[in-house]
Backbone of each chain as ProteinMPNN parsed JSONL, in Angstrom:
{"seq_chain_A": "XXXXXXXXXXXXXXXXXXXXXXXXXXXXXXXXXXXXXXXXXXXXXXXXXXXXXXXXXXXXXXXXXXXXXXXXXXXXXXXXXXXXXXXXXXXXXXXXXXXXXXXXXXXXXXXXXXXXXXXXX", "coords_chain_A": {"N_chain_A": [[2.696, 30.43, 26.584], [4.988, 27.727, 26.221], [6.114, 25.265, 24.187], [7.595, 22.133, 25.185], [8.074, 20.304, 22.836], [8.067, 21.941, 20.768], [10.054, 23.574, 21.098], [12.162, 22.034, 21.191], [11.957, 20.866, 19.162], [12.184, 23.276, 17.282], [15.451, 23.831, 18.033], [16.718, 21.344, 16.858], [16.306, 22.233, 14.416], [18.181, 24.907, 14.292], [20.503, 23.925, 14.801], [21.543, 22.08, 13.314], [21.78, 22.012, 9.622], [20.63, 20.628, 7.815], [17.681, 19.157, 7.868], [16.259, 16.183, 8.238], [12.805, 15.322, 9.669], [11.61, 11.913, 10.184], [9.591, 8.832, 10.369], [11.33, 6.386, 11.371], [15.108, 5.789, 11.4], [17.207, 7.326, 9.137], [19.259, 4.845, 8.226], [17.496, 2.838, 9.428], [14.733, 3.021, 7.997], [11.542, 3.624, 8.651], [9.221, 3.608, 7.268], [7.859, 3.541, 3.699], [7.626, 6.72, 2.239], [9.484, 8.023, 4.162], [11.681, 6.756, 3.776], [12.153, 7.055, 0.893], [12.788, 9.809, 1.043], [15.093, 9.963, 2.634], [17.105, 8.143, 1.707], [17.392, 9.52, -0.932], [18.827, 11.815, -0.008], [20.518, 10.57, 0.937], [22.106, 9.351, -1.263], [22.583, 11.55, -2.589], [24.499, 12.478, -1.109], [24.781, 14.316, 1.096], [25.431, 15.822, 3.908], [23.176, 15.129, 6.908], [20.835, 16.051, 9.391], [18.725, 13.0, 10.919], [15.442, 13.102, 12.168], [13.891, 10.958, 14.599], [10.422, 10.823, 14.222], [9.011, 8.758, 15.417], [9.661, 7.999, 17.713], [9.453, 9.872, 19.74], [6.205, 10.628, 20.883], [5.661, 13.31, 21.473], [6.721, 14.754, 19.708], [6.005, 13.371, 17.512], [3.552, 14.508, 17.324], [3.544, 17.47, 17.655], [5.968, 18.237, 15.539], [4.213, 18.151, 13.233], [2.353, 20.486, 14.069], [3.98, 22.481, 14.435], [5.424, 23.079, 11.777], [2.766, 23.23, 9.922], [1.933, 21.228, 8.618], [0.571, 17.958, 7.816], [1.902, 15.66, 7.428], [4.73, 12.933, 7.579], [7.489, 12.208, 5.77], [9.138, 15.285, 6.757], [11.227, 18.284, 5.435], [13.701, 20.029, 6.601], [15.773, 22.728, 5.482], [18.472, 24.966, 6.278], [16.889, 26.259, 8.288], [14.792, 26.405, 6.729], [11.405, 25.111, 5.966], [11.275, 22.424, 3.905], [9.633, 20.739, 2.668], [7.56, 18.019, 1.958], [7.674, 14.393, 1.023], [6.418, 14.504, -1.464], [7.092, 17.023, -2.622], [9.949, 17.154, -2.328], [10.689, 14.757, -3.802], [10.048, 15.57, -6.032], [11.656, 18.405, -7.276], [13.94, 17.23, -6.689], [14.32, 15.807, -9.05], [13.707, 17.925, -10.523], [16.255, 19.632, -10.404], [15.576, 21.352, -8.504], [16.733, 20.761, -6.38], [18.929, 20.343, -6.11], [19.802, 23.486, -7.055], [18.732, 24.469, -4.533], [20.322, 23.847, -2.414], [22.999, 24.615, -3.615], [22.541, 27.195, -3.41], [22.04, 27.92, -0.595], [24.367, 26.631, 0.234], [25.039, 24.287, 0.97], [27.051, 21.142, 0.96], [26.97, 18.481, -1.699], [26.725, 15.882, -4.165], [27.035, 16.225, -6.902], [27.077, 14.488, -9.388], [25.759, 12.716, -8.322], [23.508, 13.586, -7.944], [22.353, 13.51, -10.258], [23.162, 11.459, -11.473], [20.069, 10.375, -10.349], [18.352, 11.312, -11.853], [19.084, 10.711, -14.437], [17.91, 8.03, -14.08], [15.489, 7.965, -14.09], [14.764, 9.373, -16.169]], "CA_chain_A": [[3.127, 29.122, 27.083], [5.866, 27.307, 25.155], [5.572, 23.387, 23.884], [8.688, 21.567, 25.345], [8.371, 19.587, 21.67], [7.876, 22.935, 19.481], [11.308, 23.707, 21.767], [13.073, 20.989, 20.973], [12.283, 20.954, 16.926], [13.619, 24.49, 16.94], [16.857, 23.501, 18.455], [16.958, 20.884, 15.94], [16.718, 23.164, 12.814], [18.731, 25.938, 14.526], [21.403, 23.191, 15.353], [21.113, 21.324, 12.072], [21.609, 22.889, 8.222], [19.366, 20.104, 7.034], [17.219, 17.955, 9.103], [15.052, 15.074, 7.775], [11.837, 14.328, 10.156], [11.123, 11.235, 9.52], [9.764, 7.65, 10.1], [12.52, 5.601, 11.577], [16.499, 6.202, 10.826], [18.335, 7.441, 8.256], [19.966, 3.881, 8.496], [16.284, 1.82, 9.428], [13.416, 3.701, 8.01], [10.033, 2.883, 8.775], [7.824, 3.888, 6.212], [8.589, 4.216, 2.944], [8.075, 7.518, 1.693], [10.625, 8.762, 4.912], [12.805, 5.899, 3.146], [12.916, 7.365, -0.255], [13.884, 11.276, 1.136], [16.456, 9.605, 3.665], [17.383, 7.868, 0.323], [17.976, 10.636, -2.007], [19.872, 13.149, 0.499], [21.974, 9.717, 1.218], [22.74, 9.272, -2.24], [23.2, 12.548, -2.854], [26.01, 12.739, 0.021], [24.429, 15.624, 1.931], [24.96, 15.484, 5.518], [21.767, 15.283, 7.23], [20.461, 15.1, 10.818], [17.649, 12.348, 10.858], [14.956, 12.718, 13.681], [12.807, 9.549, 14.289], [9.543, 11.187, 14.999], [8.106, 7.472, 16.02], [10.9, 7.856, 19.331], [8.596, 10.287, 20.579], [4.871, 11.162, 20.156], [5.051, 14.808, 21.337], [7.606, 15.128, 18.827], [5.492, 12.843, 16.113], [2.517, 15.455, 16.927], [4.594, 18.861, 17.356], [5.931, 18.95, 14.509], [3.036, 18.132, 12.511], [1.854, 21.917, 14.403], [5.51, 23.423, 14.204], [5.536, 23.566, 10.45], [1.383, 23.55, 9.814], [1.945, 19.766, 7.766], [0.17, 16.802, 8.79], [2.465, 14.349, 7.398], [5.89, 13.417, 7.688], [8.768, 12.813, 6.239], [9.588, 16.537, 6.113], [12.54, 18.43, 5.253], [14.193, 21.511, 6.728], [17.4, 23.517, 5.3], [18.544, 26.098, 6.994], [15.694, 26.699, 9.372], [13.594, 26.646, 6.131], [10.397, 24.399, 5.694], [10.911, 22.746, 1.745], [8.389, 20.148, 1.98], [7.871, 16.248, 2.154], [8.37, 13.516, -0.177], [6.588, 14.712, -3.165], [8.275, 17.936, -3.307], [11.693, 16.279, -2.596], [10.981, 14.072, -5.322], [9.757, 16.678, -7.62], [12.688, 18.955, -6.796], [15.303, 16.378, -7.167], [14.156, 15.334, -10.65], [13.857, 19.126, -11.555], [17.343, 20.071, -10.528], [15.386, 22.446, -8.041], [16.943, 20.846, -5.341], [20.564, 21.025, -6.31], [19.702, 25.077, -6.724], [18.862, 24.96, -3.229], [21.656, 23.252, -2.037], [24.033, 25.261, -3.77], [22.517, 28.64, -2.832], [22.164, 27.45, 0.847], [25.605, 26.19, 0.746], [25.562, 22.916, 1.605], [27.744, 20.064, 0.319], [26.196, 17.64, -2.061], [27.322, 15.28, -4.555], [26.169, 16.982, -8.12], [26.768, 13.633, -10.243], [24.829, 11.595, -7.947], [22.368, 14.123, -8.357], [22.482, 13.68, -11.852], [22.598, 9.612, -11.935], [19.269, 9.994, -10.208], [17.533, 12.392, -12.894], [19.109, 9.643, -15.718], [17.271, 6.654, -13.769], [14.108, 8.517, -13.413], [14.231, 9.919, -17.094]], "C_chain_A": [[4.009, 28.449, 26.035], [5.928, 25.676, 25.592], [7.201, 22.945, 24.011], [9.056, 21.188, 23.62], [8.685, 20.606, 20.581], [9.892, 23.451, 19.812], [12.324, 23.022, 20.86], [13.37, 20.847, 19.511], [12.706, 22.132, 16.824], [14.971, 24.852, 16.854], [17.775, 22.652, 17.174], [17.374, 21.137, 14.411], [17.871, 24.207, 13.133], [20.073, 25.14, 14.386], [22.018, 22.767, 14.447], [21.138, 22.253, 10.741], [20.33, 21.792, 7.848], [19.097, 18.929, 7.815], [15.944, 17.22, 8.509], [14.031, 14.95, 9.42], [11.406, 13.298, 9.767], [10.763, 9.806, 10.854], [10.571, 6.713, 10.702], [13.724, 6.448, 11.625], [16.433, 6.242, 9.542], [18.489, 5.627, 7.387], [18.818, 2.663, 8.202], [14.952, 2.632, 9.613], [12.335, 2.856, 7.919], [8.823, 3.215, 7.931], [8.424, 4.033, 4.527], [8.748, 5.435, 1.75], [9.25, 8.082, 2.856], [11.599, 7.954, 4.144], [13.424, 6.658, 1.989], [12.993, 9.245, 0.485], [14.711, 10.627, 1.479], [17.26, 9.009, 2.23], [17.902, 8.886, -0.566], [18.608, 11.904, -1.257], [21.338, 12.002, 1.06], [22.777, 9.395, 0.069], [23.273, 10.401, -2.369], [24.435, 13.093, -1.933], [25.675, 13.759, 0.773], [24.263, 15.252, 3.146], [23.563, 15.799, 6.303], [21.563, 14.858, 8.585], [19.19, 14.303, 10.511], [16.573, 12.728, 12.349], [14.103, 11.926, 13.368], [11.475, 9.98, 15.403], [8.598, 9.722, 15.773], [9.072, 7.183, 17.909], [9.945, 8.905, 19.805], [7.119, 10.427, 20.109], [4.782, 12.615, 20.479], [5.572, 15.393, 20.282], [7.04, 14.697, 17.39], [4.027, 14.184, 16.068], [3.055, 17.143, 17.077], [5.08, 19.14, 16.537], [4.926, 19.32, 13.364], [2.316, 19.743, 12.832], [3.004, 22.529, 13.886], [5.112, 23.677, 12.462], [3.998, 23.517, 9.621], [1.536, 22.272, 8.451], [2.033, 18.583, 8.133], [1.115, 15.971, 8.511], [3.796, 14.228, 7.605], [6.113, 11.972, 6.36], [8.377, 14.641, 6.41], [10.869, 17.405, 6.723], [12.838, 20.017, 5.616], [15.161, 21.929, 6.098], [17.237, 24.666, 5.512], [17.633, 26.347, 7.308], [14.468, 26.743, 8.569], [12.759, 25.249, 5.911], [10.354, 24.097, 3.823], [10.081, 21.879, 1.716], [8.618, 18.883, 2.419], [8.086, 15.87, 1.213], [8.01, 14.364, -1.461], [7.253, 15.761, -3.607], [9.359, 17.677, -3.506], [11.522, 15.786, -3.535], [11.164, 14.976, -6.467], [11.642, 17.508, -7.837], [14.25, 18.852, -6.896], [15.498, 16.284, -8.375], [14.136, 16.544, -11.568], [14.998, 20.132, -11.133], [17.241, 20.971, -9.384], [16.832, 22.422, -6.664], [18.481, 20.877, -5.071], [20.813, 22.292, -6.179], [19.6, 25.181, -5.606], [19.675, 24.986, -2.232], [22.547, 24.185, -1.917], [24.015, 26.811, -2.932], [22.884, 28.804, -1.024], [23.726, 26.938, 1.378], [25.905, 25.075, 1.44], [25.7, 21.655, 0.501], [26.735, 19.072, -0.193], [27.13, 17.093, -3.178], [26.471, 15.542, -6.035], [25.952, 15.866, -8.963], [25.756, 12.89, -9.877], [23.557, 11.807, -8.435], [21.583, 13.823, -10.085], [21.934, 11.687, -12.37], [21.136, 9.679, -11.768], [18.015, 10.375, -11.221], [17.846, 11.497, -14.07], [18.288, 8.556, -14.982], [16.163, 7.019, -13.949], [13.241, 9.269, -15.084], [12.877, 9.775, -18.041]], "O_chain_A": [[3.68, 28.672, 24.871], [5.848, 25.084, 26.668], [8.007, 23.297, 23.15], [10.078, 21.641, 23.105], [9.403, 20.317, 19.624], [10.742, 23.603, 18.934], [13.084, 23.495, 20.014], [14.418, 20.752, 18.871], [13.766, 22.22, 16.203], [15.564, 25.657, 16.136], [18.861, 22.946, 16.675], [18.184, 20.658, 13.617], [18.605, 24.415, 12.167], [20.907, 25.787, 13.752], [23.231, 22.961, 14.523], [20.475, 23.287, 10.814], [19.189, 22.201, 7.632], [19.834, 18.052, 8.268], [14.827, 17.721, 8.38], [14.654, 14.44, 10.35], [10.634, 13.452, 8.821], [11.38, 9.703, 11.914], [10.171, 5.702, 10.125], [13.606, 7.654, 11.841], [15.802, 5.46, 8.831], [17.984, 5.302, 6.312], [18.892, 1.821, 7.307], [14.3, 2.887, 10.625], [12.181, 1.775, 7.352], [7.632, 2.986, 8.142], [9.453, 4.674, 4.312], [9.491, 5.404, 0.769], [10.112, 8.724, 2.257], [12.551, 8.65, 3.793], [14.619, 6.929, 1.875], [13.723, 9.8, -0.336], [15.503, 10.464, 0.551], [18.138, 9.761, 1.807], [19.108, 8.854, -0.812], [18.865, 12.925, -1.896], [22.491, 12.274, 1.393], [23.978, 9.166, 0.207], [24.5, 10.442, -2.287], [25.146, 14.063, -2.197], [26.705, 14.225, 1.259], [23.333, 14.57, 3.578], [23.012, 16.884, 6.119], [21.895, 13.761, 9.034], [18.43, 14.921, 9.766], [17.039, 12.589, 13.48], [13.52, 11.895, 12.285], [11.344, 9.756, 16.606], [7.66, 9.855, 16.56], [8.955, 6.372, 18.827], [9.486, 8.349, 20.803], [6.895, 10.325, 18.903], [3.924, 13.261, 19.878], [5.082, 16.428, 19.83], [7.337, 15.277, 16.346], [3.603, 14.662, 15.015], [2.631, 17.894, 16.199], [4.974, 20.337, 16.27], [4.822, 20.384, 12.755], [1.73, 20.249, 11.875], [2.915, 23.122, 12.811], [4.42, 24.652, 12.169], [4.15, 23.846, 8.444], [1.178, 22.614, 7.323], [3.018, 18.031, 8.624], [1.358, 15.281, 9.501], [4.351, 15.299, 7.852], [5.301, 11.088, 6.089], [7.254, 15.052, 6.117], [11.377, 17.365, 7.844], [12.332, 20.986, 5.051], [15.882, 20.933, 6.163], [16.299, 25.391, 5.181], [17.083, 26.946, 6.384], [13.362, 26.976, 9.056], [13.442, 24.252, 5.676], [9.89, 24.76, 2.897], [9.445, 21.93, 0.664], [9.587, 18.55, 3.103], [8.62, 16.557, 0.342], [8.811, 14.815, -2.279], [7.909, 15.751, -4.649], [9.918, 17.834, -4.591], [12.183, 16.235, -4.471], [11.973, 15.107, -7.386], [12.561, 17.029, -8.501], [15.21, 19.608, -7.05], [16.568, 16.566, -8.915], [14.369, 16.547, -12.777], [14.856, 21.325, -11.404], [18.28, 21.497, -8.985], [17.536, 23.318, -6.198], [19.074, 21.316, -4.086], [21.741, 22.645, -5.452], [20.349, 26.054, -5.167], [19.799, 25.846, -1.36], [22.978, 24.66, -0.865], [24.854, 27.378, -2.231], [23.685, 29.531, -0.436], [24.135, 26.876, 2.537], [26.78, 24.899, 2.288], [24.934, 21.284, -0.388], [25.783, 18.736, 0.511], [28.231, 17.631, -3.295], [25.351, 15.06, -6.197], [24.832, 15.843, -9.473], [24.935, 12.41, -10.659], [22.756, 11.06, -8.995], [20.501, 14.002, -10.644], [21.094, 11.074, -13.029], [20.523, 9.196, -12.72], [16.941, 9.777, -11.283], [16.905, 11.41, -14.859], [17.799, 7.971, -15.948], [15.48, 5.997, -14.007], [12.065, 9.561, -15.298], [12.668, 10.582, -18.946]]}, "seq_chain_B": "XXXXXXXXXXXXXXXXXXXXXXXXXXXXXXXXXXXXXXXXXXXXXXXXXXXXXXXXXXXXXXXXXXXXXXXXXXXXXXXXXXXXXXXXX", "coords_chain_B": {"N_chain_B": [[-20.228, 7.124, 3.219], [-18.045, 6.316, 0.954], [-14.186, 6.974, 1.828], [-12.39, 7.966, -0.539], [-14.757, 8.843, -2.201], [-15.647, 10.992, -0.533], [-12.91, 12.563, -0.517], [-12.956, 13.371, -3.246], [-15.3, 14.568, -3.212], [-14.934, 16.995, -1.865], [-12.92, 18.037, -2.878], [-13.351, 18.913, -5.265], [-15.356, 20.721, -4.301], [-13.763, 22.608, -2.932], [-12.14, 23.463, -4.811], [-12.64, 23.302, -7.467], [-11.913, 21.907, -9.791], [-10.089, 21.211, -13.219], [-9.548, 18.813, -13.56], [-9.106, 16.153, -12.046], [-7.8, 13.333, -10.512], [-8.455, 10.701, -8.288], [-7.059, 8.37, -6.482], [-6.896, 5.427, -4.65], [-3.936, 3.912, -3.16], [-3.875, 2.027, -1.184], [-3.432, -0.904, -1.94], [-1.049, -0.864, -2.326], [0.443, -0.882, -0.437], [0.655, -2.266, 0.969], [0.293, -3.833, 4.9], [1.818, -2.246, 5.288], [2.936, 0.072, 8.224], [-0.053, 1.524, 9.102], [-1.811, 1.101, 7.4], [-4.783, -0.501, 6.578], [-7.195, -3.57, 6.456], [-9.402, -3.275, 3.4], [-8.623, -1.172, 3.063], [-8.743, 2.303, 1.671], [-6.48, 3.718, 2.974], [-4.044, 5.068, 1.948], [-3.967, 6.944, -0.292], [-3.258, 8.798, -3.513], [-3.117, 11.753, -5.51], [-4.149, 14.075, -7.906], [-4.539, 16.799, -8.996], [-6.074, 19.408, -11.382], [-6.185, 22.809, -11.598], [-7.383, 26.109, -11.842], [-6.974, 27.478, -9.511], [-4.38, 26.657, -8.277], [-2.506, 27.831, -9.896], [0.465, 29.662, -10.469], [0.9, 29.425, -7.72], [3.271, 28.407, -4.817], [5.157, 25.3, -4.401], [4.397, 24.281, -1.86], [3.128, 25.837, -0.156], [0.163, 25.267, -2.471], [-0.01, 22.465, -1.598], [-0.604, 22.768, 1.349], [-2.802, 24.008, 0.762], [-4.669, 21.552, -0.226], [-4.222, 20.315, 2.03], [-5.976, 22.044, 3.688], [-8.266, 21.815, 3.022], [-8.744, 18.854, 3.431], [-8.367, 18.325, 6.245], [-10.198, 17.511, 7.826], [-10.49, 14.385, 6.864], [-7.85, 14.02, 7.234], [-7.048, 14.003, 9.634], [-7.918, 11.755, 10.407], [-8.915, 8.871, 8.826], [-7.449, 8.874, 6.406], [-3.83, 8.132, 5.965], [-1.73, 8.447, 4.494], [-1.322, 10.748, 2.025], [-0.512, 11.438, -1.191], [0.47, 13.808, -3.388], [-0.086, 15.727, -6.494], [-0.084, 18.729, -7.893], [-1.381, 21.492, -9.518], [-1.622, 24.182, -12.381], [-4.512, 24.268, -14.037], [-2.712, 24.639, -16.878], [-0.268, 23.021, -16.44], [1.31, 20.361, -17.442]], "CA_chain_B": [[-19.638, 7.48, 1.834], [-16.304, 6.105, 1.186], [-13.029, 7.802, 1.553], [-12.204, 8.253, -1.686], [-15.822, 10.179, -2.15], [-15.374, 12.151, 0.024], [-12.043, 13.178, -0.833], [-13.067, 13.656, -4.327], [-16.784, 15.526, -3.283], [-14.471, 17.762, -0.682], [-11.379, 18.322, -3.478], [-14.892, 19.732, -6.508], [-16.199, 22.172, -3.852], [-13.32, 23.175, -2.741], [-10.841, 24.116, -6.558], [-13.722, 23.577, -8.565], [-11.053, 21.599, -10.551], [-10.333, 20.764, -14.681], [-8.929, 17.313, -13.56], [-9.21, 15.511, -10.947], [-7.689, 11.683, -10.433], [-8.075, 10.081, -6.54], [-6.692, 7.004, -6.686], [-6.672, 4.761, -3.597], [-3.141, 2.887, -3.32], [-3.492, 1.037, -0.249], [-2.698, -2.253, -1.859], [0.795, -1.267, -2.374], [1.141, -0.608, 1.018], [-0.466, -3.866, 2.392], [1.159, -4.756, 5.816], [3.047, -1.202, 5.959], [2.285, 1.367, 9.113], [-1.116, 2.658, 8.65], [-2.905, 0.176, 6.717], [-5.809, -1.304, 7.095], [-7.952, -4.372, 5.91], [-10.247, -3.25, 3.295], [-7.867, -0.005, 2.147], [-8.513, 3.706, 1.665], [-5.516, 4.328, 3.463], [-2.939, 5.559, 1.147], [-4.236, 8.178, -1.757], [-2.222, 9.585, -4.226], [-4.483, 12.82, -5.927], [-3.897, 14.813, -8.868], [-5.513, 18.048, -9.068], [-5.152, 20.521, -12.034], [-7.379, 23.572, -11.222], [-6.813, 27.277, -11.617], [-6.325, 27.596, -8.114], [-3.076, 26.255, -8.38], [-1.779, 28.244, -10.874], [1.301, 30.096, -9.562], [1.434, 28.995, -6.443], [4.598, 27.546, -4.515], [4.237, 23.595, -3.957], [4.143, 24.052, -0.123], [1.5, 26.395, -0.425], [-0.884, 24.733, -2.675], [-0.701, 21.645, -0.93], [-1.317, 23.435, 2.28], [-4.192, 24.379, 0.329], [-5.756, 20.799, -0.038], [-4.128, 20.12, 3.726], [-6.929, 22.423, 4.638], [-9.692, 20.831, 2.821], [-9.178, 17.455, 4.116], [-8.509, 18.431, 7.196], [-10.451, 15.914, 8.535], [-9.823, 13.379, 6.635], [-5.44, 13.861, 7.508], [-6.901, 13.548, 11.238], [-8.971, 10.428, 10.768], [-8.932, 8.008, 7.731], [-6.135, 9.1, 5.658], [-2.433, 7.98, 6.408], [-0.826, 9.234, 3.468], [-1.579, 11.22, 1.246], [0.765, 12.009, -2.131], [-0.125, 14.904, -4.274], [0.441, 16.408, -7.897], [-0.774, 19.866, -7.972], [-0.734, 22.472, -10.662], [-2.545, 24.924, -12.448], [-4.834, 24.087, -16.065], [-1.505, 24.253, -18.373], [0.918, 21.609, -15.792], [0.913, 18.524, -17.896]], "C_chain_B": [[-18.366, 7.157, 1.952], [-14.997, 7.028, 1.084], [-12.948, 8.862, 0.172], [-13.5, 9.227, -2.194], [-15.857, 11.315, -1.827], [-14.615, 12.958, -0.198], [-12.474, 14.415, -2.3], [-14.431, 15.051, -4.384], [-15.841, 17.256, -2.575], [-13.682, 18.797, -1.929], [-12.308, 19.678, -4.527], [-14.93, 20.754, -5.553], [-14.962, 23.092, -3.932], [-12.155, 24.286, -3.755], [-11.59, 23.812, -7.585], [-12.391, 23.193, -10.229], [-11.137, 21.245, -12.187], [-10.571, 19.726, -14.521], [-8.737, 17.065, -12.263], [-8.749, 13.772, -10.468], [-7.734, 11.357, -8.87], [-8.11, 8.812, -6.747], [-5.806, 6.442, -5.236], [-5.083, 3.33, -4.274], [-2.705, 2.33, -2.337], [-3.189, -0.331, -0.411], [-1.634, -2.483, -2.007], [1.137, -0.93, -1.281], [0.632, -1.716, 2.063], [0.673, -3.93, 3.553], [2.388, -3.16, 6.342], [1.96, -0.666, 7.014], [1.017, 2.222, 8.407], [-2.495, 2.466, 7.803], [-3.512, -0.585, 6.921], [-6.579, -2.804, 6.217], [-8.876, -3.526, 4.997], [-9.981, -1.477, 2.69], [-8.354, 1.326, 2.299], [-8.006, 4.516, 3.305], [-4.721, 5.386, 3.07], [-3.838, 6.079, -0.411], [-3.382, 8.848, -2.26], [-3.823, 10.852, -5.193], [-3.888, 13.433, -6.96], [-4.511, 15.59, -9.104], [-5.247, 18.956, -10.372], [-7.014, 21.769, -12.246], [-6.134, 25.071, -10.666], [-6.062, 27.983, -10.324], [-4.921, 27.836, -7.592], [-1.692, 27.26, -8.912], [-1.075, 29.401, -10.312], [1.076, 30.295, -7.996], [2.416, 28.399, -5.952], [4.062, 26.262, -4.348], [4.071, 23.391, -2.89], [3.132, 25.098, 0.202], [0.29, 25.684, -1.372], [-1.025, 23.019, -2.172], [-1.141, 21.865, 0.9], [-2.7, 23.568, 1.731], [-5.665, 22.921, 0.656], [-4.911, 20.143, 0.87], [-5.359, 20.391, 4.402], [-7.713, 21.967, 4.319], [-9.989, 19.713, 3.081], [-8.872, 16.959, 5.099], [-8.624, 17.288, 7.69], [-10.829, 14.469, 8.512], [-8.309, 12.561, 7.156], [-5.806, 13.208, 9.091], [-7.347, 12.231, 11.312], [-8.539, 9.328, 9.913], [-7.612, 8.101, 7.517], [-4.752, 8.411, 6.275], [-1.635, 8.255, 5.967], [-1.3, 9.475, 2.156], [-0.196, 11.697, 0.364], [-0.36, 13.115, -3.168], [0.311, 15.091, -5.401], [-0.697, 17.154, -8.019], [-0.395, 20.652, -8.88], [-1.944, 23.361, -11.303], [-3.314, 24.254, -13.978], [-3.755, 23.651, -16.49], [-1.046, 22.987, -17.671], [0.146, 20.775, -16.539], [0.433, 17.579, -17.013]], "O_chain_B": [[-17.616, 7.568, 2.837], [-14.921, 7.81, 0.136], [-13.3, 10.025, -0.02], [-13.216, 10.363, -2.575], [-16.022, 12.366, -2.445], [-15.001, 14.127, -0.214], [-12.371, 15.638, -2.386], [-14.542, 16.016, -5.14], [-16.205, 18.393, -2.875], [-13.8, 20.022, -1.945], [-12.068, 20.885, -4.555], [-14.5, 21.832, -5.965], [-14.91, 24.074, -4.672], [-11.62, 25.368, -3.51], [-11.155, 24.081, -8.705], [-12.139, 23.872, -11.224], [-12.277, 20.97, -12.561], [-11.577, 19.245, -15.045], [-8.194, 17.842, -11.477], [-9.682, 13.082, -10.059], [-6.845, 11.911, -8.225], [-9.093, 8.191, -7.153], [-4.688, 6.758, -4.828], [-5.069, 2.454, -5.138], [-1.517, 2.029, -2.223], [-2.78, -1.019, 0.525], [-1.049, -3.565, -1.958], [2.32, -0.629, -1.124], [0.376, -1.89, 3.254], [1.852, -4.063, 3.226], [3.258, -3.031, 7.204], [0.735, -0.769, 6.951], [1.018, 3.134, 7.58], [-3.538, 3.087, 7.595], [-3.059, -1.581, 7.485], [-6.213, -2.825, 5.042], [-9.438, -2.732, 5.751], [-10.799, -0.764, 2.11], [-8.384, 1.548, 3.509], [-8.512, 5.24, 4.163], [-4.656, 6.457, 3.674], [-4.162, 5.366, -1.361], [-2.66, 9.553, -1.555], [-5.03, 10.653, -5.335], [-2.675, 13.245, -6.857], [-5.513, 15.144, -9.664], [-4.068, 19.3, -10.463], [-8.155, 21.634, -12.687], [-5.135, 25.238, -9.967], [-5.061, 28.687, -10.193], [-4.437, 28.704, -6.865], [-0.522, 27.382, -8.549], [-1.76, 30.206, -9.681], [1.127, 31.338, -7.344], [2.73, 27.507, -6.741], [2.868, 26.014, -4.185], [3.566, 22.304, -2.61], [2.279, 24.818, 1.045], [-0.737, 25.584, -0.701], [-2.073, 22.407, -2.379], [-1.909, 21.117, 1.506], [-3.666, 23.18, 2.387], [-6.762, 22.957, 1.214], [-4.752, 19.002, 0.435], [-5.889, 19.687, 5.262], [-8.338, 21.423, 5.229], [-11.151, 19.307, 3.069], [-8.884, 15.75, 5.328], [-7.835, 16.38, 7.954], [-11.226, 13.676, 9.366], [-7.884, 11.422, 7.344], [-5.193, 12.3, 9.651], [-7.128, 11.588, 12.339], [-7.58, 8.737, 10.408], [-6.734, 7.581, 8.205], [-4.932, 8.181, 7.471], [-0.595, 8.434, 6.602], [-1.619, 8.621, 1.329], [0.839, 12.153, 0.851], [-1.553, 13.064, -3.47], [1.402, 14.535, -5.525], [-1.854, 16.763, -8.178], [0.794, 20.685, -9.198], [-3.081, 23.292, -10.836], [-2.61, 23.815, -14.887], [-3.577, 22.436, -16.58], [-1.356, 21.91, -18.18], [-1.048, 20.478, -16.49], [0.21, 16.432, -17.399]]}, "name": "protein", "num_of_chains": 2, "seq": "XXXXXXXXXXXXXXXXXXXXXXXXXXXXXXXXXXXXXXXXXXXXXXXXXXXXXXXXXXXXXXXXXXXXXXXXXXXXXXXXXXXXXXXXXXXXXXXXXXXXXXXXXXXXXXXXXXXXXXXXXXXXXXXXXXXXXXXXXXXXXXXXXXXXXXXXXXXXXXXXXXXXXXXXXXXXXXXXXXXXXXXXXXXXXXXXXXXXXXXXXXXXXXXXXX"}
């Protein structure tokens, strides 16, 4: 049997290089750890689809199954599962997430990356 | 038994940890999504227990995903983690 919602978040990653679940928008987040990822892939200039799992609930509880992680934000690239906030944070601050970027091939803004690792020192 | 007990009795059985901090921070979230009067909403945890030790970070917090299970379904609203093995500072 297949979950319209499990559907639909597949489409999303397949569709999508890097797709924030989160909280609200991009733009008007509602919580604020979805704030600070949407935050640090907006600084960092990386195009990003946002989805606002609070616009649906099969979609706020589907993914929570889809990727086997109760909470959200969380972050796909390229179809891969990297984690929610604290890894993003971690990740950011340890350069990981620039490596992933780059390998993955998607556009980012390396100084920004960089301002945020001097604020954070 | 309060949250935070639990968490903490659940976190011992389960990684039989060095270090252990559970620290309820629902008062910095007063008034956000998820919070309640009276707090253990929002936990931040710090674990450092062999367990850990080379593991990816989306695997060992899968790890204590599964142990508080049913806490994530019930109580909880957000949970933040810092996981690692003994050495992680």
């Amino acid at each position: 049997m297949t979950n319209p919602a499990h559907d639909a978040i597949k489409a999303e990653i397949e569709n999508n290089d890097v797709v924030l679940f989160m909280k609200g928008t991009a733009s008007m987040p509602q919580c604020g750890f979805s704030s600070r990822v949407a935050g640090v892939l907006t600084y960092m200039g990386v195009p990003f689809k946002d989805v606002n799992v609070l616009a649906d609930e099969s979609l706020r509880q589907g993914i929570k199954e889809f990727s086997d992680w109760p909470t959200i934000p969380q972050l796909y690239v390229k179809g891969e599962f990297i984690g929610g906030c604290d890894i993003v944070t971690e990740m950011t601050l340890s350069g990981e997430l620039d490596k992933l970027f780059e390998e993955k091939g998607i556009p980012f803004d390396k100084e920004a990356a960089d301002r945020i690792r001097e604020a954070n020192a | 038994m309060s949250v935070a007990r639990t968490i903490r009795e659940k976190l011992t059985a389960a990684f039989d940890p060095v270090a252990l901090e559970v620290e309820d921070q629902s008062e910095r979230h007063r008034g956000h999504a998820g919070w309640r009067e009276g707090g253990e909403t929002h936990f931040h945890v710090r674990i450092r227990a062999r367990a850990f030790a080379g593991r990816g970070r989306v695997e060992a917090q899968r790890m204590v995903h599964k142990a508080l299970a049913e806490e994530l379904a019930g109580p909880i609203h957000a949970l933040s983690l810092d996981l690692g093995g003994p050495d992680r500072p």
